[in-house]
C-alpha angles and dihedrals in degrees: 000000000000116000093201110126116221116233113300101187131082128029128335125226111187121192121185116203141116089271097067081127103029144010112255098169136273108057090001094075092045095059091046091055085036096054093038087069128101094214096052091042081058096045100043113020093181128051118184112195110198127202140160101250090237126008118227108267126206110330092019094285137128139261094191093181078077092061108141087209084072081049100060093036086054103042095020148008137299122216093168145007122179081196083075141087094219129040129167103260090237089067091036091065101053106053108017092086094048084049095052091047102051098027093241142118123246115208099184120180149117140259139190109267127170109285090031128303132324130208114253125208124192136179142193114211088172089130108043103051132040135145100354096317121101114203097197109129101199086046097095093052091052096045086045091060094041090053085049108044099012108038085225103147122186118150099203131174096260110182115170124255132309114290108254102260092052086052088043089047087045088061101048085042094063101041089054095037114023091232123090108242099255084072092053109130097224082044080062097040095043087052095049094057092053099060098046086052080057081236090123122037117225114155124186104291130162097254092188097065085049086049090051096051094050093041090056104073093033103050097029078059104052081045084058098061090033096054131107120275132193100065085304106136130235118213124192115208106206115194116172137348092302106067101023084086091068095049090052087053088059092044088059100031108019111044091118090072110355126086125187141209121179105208106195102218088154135005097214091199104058085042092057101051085051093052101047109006128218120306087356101309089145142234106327126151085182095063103042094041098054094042082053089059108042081049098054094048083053105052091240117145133216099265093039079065112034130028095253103128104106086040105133084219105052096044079060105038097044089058091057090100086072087070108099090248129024124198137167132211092227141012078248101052087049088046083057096044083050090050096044086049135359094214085081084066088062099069136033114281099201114205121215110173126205116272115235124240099231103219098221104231135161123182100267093053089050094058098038077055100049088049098053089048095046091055091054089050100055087053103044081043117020106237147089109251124211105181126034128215120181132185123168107187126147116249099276137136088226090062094068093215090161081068095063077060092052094057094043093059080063106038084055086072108034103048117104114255087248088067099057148135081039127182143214120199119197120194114202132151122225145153114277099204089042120020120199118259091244091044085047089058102040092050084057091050088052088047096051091041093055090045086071092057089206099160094276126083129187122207116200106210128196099210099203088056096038105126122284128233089043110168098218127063126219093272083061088055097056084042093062105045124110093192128012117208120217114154105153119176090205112018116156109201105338115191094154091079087059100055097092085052098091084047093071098260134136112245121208108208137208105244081215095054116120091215088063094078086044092051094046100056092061093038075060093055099052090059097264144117113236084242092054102047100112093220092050133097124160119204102199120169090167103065087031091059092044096044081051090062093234100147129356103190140043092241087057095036086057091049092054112124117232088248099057086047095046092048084056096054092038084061093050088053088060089053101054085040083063099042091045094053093047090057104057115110111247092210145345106299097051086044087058091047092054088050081053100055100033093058088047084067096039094060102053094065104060116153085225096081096029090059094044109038087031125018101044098041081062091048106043112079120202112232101250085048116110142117123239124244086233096062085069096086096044084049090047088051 
C-alpha cells in the first residue's frame, strides 16, 4: 500500500458511475477523452471517480470477484482501504469517521488515466442494502428533506442500522477477507435461497436507483473532507439516476463550495418504456417516439401518459433541473428531459454531443486490413467473404441487435452475385453459463437464419472468449468493414456505429440516435442532404411507422399491437437492405471515393473542439456564478 498522497491543490471535478477503475463505454469514454485534455487538466488539476465497489446483482446480491477495489490494487495504487487491518493515520483520519457514520468501507486510491492519474473512491455499501431494504440509519432523514425542499420523492424500505453482532462479525470478517460481510458469498447464497423459498421478499426493484440514494450521504461526506481548500472549487458532474442524488445532496447541504451540473448522457425511464413497453407490450421506439412527440406538441408530460409516477428512477431524474447547469448529450436526450418533465423547458438544456475517434486509413492500409480479417474469417468460418458487416453493441434490448437479422434476411437476397457469400460479424458479449433472454433469442434467430445457408452468414461472437493471438486489432476491424450495423431502438447520443465511417463504410443509423441531428448538420454544411450522403443509411422505424398512418394520437399509438408494430419495422428493414445494397462501390474507384467522403465526415466530429469550445465552458464556473438556495421553490413550480 502505497502512503503518496495525490495532488491536493486546484479545482475538483467529481463523477459518480460504475467506471471510477476502468472505462466500460458510455460516460466512461467521455471522461477518458475529457481528462486527456490540457485545458481541462488546467482547469480542473484533480479528478475524483466514485463507484460502489460492487453493484447489486440479480436479487439485490452481490458478485464480490467483480470488486472494483481488486480493480484498483491490481491496475493503481491504494492509499487507503477501510477493508483492511492497517492504514496510514493520515488516511485514517479522513474516512474512519464517515465509515462509522454511515456503516460502509471507504478504498481510496489513484490510477494512471489519459493527461496523468486521477483519484479513485470507492465504497462498499454491502452492509446497508440488500434485497429492497436500505439499512442506512441517517437515510429517512435524507429522503425526508429531499421530499421537502426537493419534491424528490422516493418511499423506500428504510430499516436502521445493522444489530451489533452483525456489525462486530462484519469487522472480523474484513480483516480476515477483504470483503464486509454483506459481500460474503454464502451471505449471497444464503440470501438467494431465502427468497426463492418465498421466505424473503424481494421484489424487482431498481436497484440502481436504491444504490444512488445510499451512496449520496456517505460518499458527499468523505468529499467533504477530500476537496479542495483554500477558495479552489469543487464541481459535481452528475450523468444519469445514479449520481444525481449526490448531487442533490450538494445542492441541500454544499452550496458554500460545491457547484453542480447535471450532463444528460441517458434518460433511464424513457428507455425503459422503449425497451420493454408498458404491462408487457413489448420493445417498440415507434411507439414511444411518436407518443414523445405528440406529447410534447401538446403540452402533455411523461407521467400524464404512462404510469411512471412511483418509478425509483423518474422521481430522481425529473428533479435534475434543480442542478446549477443542465446539458444533454444529444437534441434527443433534452427532447426526453422536456417530455419527463416541463420544468426542463424553463431553463436553458445545453447540448454538448460526443466527439468522434477518426480511425486514420488510407487505401493501402484498408486493404492490408481487409486481408488480414478475411483470413481469419475463412478459417473461424470456412469460406471465402466477399462482403463484410460489422456491428459491436453490448448485450442489450435497446441495441436492437434482432434488426441486423432483419436486414440480412433482405440483403440475402439483394446482394449481386459478385458480393456473396457475404458475412456479418456481431460482436456481443454474454454469460456463458447463463446467457441473457434477449441473447438467447437473438442466437436462435441467427441459427435459424444460417440454416438456411442464403449467401449470407452471420457469426455471433462472445468478445471476451474471441481467439486469442489474432493478428488485427479492432481498428483493423473497422478497416476492414464494407458496411457497419447500428439500429437502436434507444440510443442517446451512438457514435460507435459510426467508427468504421472514416474508413470508407457505409454506416446504417439508428433514426433515434442522438448522434443523427448532429450528423446532419454537417451533412448540411458540405453541401449535401442526410439521405444523400453516400455513407449514409437511416434506419428509422419511427418516421416510417408514422408516414404509414398507423396511429394519430397518443391514445391510438399506445393501443397498437406488437405485430402491427413489428410488420412496420420489418418493412423498414427492406428499405435499408436496399439502401444498403444501392450504396456499395462497385469497384475501386468508387470504393476510394467513398473512403474520401467518408473521412471528410470523420473528421468533423473530433472530441478535441467539442471539449474545448463545449464541455468545459458547462463545467467551469466563474467565481461570482451560483444559484441561490431560494430559487429552488420557483424551479420546483
Amino acid at each position: 500500500m502505497s502512503a503518496r498522497e495525490p495532488r491536493a491543490e486546484g479545482d475538483l471535478l467529481v463523477h459518480l458511475s460504475y467506471e471510477a477503475t476502468r472505462t466500460l463505454g458510455g460516460m466512461g469514454v467521455v471522461l477518458e477523452h475529457l481528462v486527456s485534455a490540457p485545458e481541462y487538466r488546467q482547469a480542473f488539476p484533480r479528478t475524483l471517480l466514485v463507484s460502489p465497489t460492487v453493484r447489486p446483482c440479480g436479487l439485490g446480491s452481490y458478485a464480490p470477484e467483480e470488486s472494483l477495489a481488486r480493480d484498483l490494487e491490481a491496475h493503481g495504487e491504494v492509499f487507503y482501504s477501510g477493508l483492511r487491518r492497517d492504514n496510514p493515520e493520515r488516511w485514517t483520519r479522513v474516512f474512519q469517521p464517515v465509515e462509522e457514520k454511515h456503516d460502509v468501507s471507504f478504498v481510496y486510491g489513484r490510477r494512471e488515466a489519459p493527461g496523468g492519474p486521477v483519484e479513485v473512491l470507492l465504497v462498499d455499501l454491502t452492509d446497508v442494502l440488500r434485497g429492497y431494504r436500505v439499512r442506512l440509519g441517517t437515510l429517512p432523514g435524507f429522503l425526508a428533506r429531499l421530499h421537502t425542499l426537493l419534491g424528490v420523492d422516493l418511499p423506500f424500505d428504510c430499516r436502521g442500522p445493522r444489530p451489533a453482532p452483525w456489525r462486530g462479525l462484519s469487522r472480523v470478517w474484513r480483516q480476515r477477507f477483504g470483503t464486509r460481510l454483506g459481500a460474503a458469498p454464502w451471505v449471497n447464497r444464503l440470501f438467494r435461497e431465502a427468497v426463492r423459498r418465498g421466505l424473503v421478499d424481494a421484489p424487482a426493484l431498481d436497484h440502481d436507483a436504491m444504490l444512488a440514494i445510499a451512496l449520496a450521504e456517505p460518499v458527499f461526506d468523505a468529499l467533504e473532507r477530500l476537496r479542495p481548500k483554500e477558495g479552489a472549487g469543487t464541481v459535481i458532474l452528475a450523468q444519469e439516476h445514479l449520481s444525481l442524488p449526490l448531487a442533490y445532496k450538494a445542492l441541500l447541504d454544499g452550496r458554500a463550495w460545491c457547484r453542480t451540473v447535471y450532463y444528460a448522457g441517458e434518460v433511464r425511464t424513457p428507455r425503459v418504456l422503449v425497451e420493454y413497453g408498458e404491462g408487457g407490450q413489448g420493445a417498440s421506439d415507434a411507439r414511444f417516439y411518436n407518443i414523445q412527440r405528440l406529447g410534447l406538441e401538446q403540452g402533455k408530460t411523461l407521467d400524464e401518459v404512462y404510469p411512471v409516477g412511483t418509478w425509483p428512477s423518474f422521481q430522481i431524474l425529473r428533479n435534475g433541473h434543480l442542478c446549477d447547469r443542465v446539458g444533454a448529450v444529444s437534441a434527443s436526450v433534452a427532447d426526453e428531459l422536456r417530455f419527463l418533465d416541463a420544468r426542463y423547458a424553463l431553463q436553458p438544456v445545453t447540448v454538448v454531443p460526443h466527439g468522434h475517434r477518426p480511425i486514420e486509413t488510407g487505401w493501402d492500409a484498408k486493404e492490408a486490413a481487409r486481408a488480414k480479417v478475411l483470413a481469419h474469417a475463412r478459417a473461424q468460418w470456412g469460406r471465402d467473404f466477399r462482403l463484410l458487416l460489422t456491428h459491436i453493441a453490448r448485450d442489450e434490448v435497446c441495441k436492437g441487435l434482432w434488426r441486423d437479422v432483419d436486414v440480412c434476411e433482405h440483403l440475402a437476397t439483394l446482394l449481386p452475385p459478385e458480393r456473396k457469400p457475404a458475412l456479418l460479424v456481431l460482436v456481443t458479449e454474454w454469460s456463458e453459463a447463463a446467457p441473457s433472454d434477449n441473447l438467447r433469442a437473438l442466437k436462435a434467430r441467427v441459427d435459424a437464419f444460417n440454416a438456411k445457408d442464403a449467401g449470407l452468414h452471420i457469426a455471433l461472437v462472445n468478445q471476451p472468449t474471441w481467439p486469442a493471438g489474432l493478428d488485427f486489432t479492432r481498428d483493423d476491424l473497422h478497416r476492414a468493414t464494407d458496411v457497419s450495423l447500428g439500429q437502436s431502438l434507444y440510443e442517446s447520443h451512438g457514435l460507435a456505429q459510426l467508427e468504421a465511417l472514416g474508413c470508407g463504410a457505409v454506416c446504417v443509423i439508428s433514426g433515434v440516435s442522438g448522434a443523427r441531428r448532429a450528423l446532419k448538420g454537417v451533412c448540411e454544411r458540405q453541401g449535401l442532404s442526410e439521405a444523400a450522403h453516400p455513407n449514409l443509411v437511416v434506419s428509422d422505424p419511427v418516421a416510417d411507422a408514422r408516414a404509414e398512418g398507423l396511429a394519430h394520437s397518443v391514445e391510438t399509438w399506445k393501443a397498437l399491437s406488437a405485430s402491427e408494430l413489428r410488420g412496420a419495422e420489418l418493412r423498414t428493414a427492406a428499405r435499408v437492405a436496399e439502401e444498403v445494397v444501392r450504396r456499395l462501390p462497385r469497384d475501386a474507384h468508387e470504393g476510394r471515393l467513398l473512403l474520401a467522403t467518408g473521412w471528410a465526415l470523420s473528421e468533423r466530429l473530433r472530441w478535441e473542439p467539442l471539449i474545448r469550445e463545449q464541455l468545459l465552458p458547462l463545467l467551469r464556473f466563474p467565481k461570482e456564478e451560483a444559484r441561490d438556495v431560494s430559487d429552488w421553490s420557483a424551479a420546483m413550480g
